[in-house]
N, C-alpha and C positions, 0 to 999 in steps of 0.2 A: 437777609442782608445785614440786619443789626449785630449777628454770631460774628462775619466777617470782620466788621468795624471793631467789635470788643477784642476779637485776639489781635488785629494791630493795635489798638490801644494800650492792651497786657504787654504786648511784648517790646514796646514801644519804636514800634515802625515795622515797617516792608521790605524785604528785598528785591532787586530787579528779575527780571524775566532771565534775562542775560546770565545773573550770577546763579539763578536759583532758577531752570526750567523746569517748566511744569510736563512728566513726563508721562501721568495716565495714569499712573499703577501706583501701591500702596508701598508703604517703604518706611526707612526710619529718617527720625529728623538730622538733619546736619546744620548742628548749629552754631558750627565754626560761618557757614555762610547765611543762616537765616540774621547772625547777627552783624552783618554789614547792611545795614538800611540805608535804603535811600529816601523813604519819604515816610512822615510819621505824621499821626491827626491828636487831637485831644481827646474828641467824642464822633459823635455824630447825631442827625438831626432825621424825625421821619417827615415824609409829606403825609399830609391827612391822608388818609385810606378811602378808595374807592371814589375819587374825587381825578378827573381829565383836566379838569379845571386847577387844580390846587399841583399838579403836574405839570402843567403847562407853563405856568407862573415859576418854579425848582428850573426846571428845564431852561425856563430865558435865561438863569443868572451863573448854571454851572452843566455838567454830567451828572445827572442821577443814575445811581444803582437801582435796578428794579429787576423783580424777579415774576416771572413770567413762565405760563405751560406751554414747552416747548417737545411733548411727547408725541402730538402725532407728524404724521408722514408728510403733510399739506407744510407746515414749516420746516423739517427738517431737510425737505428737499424744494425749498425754498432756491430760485435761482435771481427775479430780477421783477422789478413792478412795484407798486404799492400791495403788499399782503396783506388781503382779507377773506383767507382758508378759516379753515374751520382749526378750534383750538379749544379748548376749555379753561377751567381755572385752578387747576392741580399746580401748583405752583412748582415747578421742578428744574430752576435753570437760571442764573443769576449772567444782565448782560447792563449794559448801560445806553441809555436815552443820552444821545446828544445835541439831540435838536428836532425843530418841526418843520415842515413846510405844506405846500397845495402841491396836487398832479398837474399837470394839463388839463387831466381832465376833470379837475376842480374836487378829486377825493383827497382830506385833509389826511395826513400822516405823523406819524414819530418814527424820525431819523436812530436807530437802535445800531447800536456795535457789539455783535457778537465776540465768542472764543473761539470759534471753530477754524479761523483761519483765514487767510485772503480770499482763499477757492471758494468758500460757503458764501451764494447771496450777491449781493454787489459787491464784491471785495471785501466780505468780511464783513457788511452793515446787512439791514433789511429795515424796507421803508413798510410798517406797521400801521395801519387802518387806524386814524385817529377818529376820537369822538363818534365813537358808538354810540347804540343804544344802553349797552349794559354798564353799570355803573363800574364795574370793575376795572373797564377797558377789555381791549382784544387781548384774549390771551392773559390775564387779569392784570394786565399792566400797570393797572393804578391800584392793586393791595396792598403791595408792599414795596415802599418806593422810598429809598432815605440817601444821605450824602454827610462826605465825614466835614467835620468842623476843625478848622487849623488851630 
């Protein structure tokens, strides 16, 4: 996530989806439209690593970026529930944490917003298996976990 944060930092800002979509495949830059920004940071900031706890607390105050192994079949075909498939910790997939809450049936979760689209999950979110045992989080949720600073 921190590669992210530095090239809008270099390049100083982002552009929207709208002006600049993201279309899958490799190409050259245009940067008649990369250089219409809509939103620019200074830095950015990491949460402690390997830490649910030091997440949780990033998580109350904003969106964290966190990058999470989202290679096997158990999330990708991911449809609706709190998810807790099997995953590992290959980090291969950057999505954002926007909140927590409880099930019904009292399994704690992180409220996550995928890229994949409305179709994927509950409309584009999946509610992820909070506070595990493994210090990483599900899926390594809590390795690499940071947010840009204004």
């Amino acid at each position: 996530m921190d590669d992210a944060f530095q090239f809008i930092n270099q390049n100083h800002g982002l552009s929207t989806e709208t002006n600049y979509p993201y279309t899958g495949v490799d190409g050259t830059c245009n940067a008649k439209k990369e250089a219409n920004h809509a939103a620019s940071i200074t830095g950015h900031e990491d949460v402690p690593a390997n830490s649910e706890s030091a997440l949780l607390k990033a998580v109350a105050n904003q969106p964290i970026s966190v990058a999470i192994d989202a290679s096997g079949s158990d999330f990708q075909f991911y449809s609706s529930g709190v998810f807790t498939g099997t995953c590992g910790t290959s980090l291969d997939h950057g999505v954002t944490a926007v909140g927590y809450g409880v099930s019904d049936d009292g399994t704690k979760y992180w409220l996550v917003k995928n890229s994949w689209g409305a179709e994927w999950g509950e409309e584009g979110y999946i509610r992820m298996q909070r506070d595990v045992a493994a210090q990483e989080g599900l899926c390594g949720i809590a390795m690499e976990a940071s947010y840009p600073t204004a």
